[in-house]
NUGUGU-501691 format. One record per residue (C-alpha): residue in three letters; x negated, y negated, z negated. Coordinates in pm, whole numbers, plus 32768, in hexadecimal, padded with zeros to 4 digits. Last residue first. Example, Ala and Ser with C-alpha at 12.3 -4.5 7.8 and 13.67 -1.06 7.14 Angstrom:
2
ser7AA9806A7D36 ala7B3281C27CF4 
***
This chain:
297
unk36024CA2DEF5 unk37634CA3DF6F unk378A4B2FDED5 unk365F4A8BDF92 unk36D94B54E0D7 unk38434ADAE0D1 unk37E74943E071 unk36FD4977E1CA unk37F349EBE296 unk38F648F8E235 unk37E947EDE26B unk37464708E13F unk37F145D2E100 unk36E844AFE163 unk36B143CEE02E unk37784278E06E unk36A44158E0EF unk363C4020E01A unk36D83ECBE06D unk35E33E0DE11D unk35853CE7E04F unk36663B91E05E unk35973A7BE0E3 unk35D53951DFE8 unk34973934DF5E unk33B53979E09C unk3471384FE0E8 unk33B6377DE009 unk326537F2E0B9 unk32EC378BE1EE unk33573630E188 unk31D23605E0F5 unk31383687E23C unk322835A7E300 unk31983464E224 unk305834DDE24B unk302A3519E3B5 unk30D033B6E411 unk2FCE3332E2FF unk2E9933EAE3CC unk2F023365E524 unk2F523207E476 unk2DF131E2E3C6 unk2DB030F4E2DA unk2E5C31F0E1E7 unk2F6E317AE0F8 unk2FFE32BEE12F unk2EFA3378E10B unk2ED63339DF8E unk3055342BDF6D unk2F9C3544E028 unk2F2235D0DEAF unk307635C1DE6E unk30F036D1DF4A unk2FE037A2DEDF unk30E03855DDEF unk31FF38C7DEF1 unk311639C5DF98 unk315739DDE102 unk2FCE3A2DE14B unk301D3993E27F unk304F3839E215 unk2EDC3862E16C unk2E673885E2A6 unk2F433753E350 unk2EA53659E258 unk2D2936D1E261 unk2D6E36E5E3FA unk2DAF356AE3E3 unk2CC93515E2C5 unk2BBA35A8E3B5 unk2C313522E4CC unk2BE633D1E3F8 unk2A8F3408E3C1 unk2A1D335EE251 unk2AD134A1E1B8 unk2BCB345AE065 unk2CC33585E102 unk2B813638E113 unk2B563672DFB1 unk2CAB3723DFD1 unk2C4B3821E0E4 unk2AE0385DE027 unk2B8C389DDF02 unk2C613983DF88 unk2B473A57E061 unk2A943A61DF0A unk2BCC3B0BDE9A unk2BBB3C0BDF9E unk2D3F3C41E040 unk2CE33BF5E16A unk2E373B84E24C unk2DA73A48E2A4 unk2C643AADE2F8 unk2C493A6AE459 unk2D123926E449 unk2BF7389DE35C unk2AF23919E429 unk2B513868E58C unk2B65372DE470 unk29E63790E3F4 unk299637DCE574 unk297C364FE5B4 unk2A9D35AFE67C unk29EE3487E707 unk2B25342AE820 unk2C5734D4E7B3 unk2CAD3628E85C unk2CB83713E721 unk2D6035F5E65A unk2E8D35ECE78B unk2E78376BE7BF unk2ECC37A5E650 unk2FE936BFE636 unk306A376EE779 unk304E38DCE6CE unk3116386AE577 unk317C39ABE555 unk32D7392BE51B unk33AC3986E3A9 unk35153A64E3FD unk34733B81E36C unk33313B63E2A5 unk320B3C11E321 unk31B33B12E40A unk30733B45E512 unk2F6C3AADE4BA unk2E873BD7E538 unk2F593CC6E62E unk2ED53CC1E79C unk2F153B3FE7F7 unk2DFC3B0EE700 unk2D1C3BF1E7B0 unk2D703B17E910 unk2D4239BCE850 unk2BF73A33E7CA unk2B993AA9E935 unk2C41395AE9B4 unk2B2C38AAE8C1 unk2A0B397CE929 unk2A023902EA5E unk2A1C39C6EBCE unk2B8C39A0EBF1 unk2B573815EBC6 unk2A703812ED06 unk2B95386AEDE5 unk2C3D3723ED5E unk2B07364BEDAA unk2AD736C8EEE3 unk2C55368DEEE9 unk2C483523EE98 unk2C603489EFFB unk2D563524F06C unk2E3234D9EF3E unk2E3A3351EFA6 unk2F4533C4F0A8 unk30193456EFBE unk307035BFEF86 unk30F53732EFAE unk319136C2F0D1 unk32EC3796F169 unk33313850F26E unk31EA38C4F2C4 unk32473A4FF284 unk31913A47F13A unk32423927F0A5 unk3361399BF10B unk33373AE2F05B unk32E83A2AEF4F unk3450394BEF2B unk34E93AB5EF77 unk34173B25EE3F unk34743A2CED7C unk35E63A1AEDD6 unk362B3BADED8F unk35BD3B6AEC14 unk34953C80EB94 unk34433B75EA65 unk32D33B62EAF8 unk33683B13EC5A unk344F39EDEB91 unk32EF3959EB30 unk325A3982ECAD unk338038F0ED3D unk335937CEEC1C unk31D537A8EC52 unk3236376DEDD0 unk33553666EDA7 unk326335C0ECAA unk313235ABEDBE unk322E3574EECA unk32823425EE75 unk33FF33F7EE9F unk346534C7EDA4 unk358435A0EE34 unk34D136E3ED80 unk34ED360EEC34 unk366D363DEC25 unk365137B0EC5D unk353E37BAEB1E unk367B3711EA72 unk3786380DEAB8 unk364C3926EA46 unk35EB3869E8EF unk3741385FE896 unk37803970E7B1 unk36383934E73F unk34BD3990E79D unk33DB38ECE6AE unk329B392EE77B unk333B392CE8A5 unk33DC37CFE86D unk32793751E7F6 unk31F33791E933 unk330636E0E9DE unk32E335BEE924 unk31563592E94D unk31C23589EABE unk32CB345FEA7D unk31AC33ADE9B0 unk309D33C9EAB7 unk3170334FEB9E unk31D431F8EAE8 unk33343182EB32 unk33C83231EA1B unk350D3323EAA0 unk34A3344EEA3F unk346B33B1E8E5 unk35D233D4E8A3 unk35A43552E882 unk34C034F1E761 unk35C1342FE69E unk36B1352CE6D7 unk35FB364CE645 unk3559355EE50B unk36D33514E493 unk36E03635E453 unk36113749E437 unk35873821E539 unk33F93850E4D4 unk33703764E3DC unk320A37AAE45F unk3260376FE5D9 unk32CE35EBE57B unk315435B7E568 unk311A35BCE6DB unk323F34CFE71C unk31AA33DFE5FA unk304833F7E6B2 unk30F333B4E7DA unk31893258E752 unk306131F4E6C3 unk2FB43223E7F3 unk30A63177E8A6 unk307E3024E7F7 unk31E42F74E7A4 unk3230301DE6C0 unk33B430C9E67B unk335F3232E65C unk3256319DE549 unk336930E0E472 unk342F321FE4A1 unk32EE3327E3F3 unk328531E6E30E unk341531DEE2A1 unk342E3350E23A unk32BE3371E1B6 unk33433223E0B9 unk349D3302E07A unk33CC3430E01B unk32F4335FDF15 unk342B3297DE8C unk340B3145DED4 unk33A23083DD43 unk34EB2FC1DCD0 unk34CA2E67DCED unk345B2D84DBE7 unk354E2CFDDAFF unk35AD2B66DB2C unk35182AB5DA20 unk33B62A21DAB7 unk34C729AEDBD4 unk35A528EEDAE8 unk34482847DA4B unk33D827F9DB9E unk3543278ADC1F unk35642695DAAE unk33F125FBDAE8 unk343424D1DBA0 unk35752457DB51 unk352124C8D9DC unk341223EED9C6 unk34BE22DDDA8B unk35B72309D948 unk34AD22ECD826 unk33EB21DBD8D4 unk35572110D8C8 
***
């Protein structure tokens, strides 16, 4: 009787002890699912940092649609952080939906998207400017007022002069068909306590000086999280497949706007793979002219 409670007891344990442990998530699928899972949050600021990071993978699928989508996220900041990132990836259909963020109803996203499709030389940004301009149209909210000391002051700081050099060339992909990751960039560069170190980092993540390496993936273990952050998207921008792993840790970070950064850095770096080389260019025939002088001498 003892024998048979015992095994009325213990038989789902000792079934469950024998059952095969599941199959380890695949590193690229677990940056796949912390990238949707992030889209998805319910915090904003996880949700913008995800938009920002999206820039680094560039226009691949199903990333593209998933951050047109976010044009419609009820957060603000979120739908503008989605137009940057649109610019900085620029698809086939990063104009239609730049036109379908110029209807936004707060002017603040309608006016970053005129200004976007401006930058992309499209007819409906500069007539949405131009209308701007003329009084036509507001450029914000009310509450917009009474920031723009505060917004003039900006030009002034050292961080928009960063921003402005790295709007010039540095970061910028030399990969086809892989984003600069420019909106990423802006969102570590404008987080509250970035130190220099991360404003470094980004600096010098084209520097080829192996000290400057080490120092990039020492950083990836930094106390600071920007620092993590701009570690992460650096090292994305050296678009060497063989640091992908050493961004693997970051995705467990404690910190979502540095795992979002990770986990695209890592699908980035796996595309580098796949991105076909330019095909070499034939030799240039020599002229008629010149083929009759070489042989009359």
């Amino acid at each position: 009787m003892r024998a048979l409670l015992f095994l009325l007891l213990f038989a789902p344990i000792i079934a469950l002890a024998q059952e095969p442990m599941p199959a380890p998530v695949p590193d690229a699928e677990r940056a796949r699912q912390i990238l949707d899972q992030s889209l998805h949050d319910k915090n904003p600021d996880t949700r913008r940092h995800t938009v920002q990071a999206l820039g680094l993978i560039g226009p691949s699928e199903p990333y593209s649609s998933q951050l047109r989508a976010m044009l419609d996220d009820k957060d603000v900041e979120v739908r503008m952080a989605t137009v940057a990132t649109l610019v900085d990836i620029r698809d086939k259909d990063t104009v239609q939906a730049l036109k379908k963020a110029l209807a936004d109803e707060v002017p603040e996203v309608s006016f970053a998207a005129a200004k976007a499709l401006w930058t992309l030389n499209e007819p409906a940004g500069r007539d949405a400017l131009v209308a701007v301009l003329s009084g036509d149209a507001k450029i914000s909210s009310g509450y917009f007022t009474s920031r723009k000391r505060q917004a003039l002051r900006m030009f002034q700081t050292p961080r928009t002069l960063f921003m402005f050099v790295v709007r010039q060339g540095i970061g910028m992909a030399s990969v086809p068909g892989l984003g600069a990751g420019v909106s990423s960039l802006e969102g570590v560069i404008s987080a509250n306590g970035t130190s220099g170190r991360a404003a470094t980092a980004l600096l010098l993540s084209n520097d080829d000086d192996p000290m400057v390496f080490a120092a990039l993936i020492d950083a990836l273990n930094d106390e600071e999280w920007p620092v993590r952050a701009a570690a992460a998207h650096a090292i994305a921008l050296r678009n060497d497949p063989s640091l992908a792993q050493n961004l693997v840790p970051l995705l467990e970070d404690e910190n979502i706007a540095v795992r979002v950064r990770a986990a695209a850095a890592f699908l980035r770096l796996g595309m580098v793979r796949i991105v076909p080389p330019e095909a070499p260019k034939p030799p240039r025939k020599k002229s008629r002219k010149r083929r009759d002088a070489t042989s009359s001498g």
